[in-house]
C-alpha positions as CSV (number, residue, x, y, z in Angstrom):
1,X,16.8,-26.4,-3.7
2,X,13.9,-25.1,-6.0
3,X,12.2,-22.4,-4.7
4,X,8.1,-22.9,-4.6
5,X,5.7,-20.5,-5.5
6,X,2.3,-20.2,-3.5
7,X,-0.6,-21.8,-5.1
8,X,-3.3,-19.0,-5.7
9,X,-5.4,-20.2,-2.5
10,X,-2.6,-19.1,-0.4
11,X,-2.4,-15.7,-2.5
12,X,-5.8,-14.9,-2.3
13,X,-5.2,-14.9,1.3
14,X,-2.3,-13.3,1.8
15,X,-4.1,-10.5,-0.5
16,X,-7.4,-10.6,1.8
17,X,-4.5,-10.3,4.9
18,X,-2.9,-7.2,3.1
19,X,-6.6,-5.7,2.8
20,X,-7.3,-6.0,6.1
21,X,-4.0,-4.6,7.5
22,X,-4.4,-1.7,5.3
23,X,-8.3,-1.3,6.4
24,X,-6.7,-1.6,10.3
25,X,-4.1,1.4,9.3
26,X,-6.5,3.6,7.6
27,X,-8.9,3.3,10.8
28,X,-5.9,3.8,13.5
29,X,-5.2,7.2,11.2
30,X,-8.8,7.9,11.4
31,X,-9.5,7.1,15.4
32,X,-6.3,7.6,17.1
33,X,-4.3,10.4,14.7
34,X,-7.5,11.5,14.3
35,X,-7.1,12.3,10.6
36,X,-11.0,12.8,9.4
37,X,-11.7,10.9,5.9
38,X,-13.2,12.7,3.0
39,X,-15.5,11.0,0.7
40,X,-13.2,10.3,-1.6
41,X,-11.4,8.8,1.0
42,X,-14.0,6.3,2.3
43,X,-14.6,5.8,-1.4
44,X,-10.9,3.9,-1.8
45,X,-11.5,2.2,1.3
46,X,-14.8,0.7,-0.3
47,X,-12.7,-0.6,-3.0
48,X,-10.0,-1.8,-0.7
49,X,-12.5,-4.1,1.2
50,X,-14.2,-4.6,-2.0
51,X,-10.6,-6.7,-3.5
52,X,-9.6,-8.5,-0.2
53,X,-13.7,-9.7,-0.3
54,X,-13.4,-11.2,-4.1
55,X,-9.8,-12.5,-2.7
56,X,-11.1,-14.6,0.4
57,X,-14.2,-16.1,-1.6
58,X,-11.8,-17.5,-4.0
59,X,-9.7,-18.9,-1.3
60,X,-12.7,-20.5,0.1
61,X,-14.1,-21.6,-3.1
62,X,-11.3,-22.9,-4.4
63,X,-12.5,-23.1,-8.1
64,X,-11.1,-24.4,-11.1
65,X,-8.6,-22.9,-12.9
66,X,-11.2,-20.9,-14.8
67,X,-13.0,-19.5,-11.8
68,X,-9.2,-18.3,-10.5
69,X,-9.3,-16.4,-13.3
70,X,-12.7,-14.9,-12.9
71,X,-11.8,-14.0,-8.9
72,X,-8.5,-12.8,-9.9
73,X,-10.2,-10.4,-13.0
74,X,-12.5,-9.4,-10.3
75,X,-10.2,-8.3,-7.8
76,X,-8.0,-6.8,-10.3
77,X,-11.4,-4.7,-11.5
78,X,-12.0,-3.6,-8.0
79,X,-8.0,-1.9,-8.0
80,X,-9.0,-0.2,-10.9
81,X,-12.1,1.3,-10.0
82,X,-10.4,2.4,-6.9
83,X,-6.7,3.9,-8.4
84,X,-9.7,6.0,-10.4
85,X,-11.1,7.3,-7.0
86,X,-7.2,7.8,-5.6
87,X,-6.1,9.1,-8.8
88,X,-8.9,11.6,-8.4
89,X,-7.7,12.7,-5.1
90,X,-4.5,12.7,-6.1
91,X,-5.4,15.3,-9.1
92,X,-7.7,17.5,-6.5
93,X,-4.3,17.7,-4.0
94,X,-2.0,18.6,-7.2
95,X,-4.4,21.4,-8.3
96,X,-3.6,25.1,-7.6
97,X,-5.1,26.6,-4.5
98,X,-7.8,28.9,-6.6
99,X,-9.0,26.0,-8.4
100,X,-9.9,23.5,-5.5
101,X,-13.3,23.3,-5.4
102,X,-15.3,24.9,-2.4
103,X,-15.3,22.4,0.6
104,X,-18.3,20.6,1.6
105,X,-20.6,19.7,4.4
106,X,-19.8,16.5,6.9
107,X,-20.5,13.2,5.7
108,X,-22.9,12.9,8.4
109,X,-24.9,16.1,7.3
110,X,-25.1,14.6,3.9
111,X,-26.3,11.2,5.3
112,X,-29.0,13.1,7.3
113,X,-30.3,15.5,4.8
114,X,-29.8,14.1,0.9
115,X,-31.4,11.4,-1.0
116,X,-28.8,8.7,-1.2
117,X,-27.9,9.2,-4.9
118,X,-26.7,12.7,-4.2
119,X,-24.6,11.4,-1.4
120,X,-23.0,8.9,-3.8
121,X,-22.3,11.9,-6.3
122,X,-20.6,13.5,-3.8
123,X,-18.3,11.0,-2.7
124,X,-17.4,10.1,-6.4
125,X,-16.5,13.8,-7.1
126,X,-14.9,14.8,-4.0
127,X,-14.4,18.6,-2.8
128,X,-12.1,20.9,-1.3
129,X,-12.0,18.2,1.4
130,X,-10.3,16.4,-0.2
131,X,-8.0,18.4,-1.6
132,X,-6.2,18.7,1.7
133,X,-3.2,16.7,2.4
134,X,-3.2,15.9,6.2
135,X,-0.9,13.2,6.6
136,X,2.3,12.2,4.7
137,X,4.5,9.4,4.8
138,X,8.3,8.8,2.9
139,X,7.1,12.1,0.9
140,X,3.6,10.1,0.3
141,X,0.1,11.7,0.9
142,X,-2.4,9.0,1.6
143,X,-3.9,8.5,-1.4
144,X,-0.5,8.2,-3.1
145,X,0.1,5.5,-0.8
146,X,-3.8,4.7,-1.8
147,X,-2.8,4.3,-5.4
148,X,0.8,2.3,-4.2
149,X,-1.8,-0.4,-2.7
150,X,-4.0,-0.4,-6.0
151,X,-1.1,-0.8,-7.8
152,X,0.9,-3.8,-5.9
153,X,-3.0,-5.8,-5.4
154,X,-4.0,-5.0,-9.1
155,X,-0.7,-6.9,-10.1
156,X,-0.9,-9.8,-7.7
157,X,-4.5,-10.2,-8.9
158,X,-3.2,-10.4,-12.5
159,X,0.0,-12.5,-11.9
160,X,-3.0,-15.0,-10.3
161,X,-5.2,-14.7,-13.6
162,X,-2.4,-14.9,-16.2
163,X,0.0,-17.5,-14.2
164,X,0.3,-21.0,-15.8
165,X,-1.1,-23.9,-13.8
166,X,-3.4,-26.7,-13.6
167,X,-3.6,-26.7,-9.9
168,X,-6.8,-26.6,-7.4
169,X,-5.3,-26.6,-4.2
């Protein structure tokens, strides 16, 4: 008995599934661990959303083999815009403790008191916020398991672009 691979409709869902499961675990850490999210943080979750979006309009479009491609690229471009923002975390938690940068004001002070493109600067650069590892999990902070999540979607999104098949459905 041959064993049959998903067509990339049922992929693309399964990777819009795994978003959203992520998205739910990320906002049960946030609400009920109460584990506050730095900008960098909310940045990756952005990206997250971002993939499983480009994922579920391809399952509902259901283009031809050339628009597969083009969702799959996209998704795939998504993952690596994000692993940047986790990999940027990442760097800021591995740094030594005199050169974290100086923490920051709230999110919500930001929101209330800057013009919007300074707010955006802020959450691409991060701060000491973010530099501070709160939770961790098999030995993983959270944007190591961030950039595990990248990784796995970035390769599902490529298997779909570079996979031979003429199918549609």
């Amino acid at each position: 008995m041959a064993f049959a691979i998903p067509n990339n409709r049922l992929i693309n869902v399964a990777v819009f599934l795994a978003t959203v499961i992520t998205i739910g675990i990320v906002l049960y850490m946030e609400h009920v661990m109460l584990l506050s999210p730095c900008g960098l943080c909310i940045t990756q979750r952005v990206f997250v959303i971002l993939c499983g979006l480009t994922c579920l309009a391809s399952a509902i479009h259901n283009p031809s083999v050339q628009g597969q491609k083009l969702y799959a690229f996209g998704g795939a471009s998504m993952c690596v815009i994000g692993s940047y923002f986790a990999g940027r975390q990442i760097w800021l938690q591995h740094l030594p403790e005199d050169q974290v940068p100086a923490c920051g004001p709230g999110l919500s002070y930001l929101y209330e008191n800057f013009p919007f493109i300074e707010v955006l600067n802020f959450l691409l650069k991060g701060d000491g916020n973010c530099a501070e590892v709160q939770f961790r999990f098999l030995g993983l902070s959270i944007p190591e398991m961030s950039m595990v999540a990248f990784v796995l979607l970035f390769s599902t999104c490529l298997y779909m672009a570079f996979r031979q098949t003429s199918e549609t459905a």
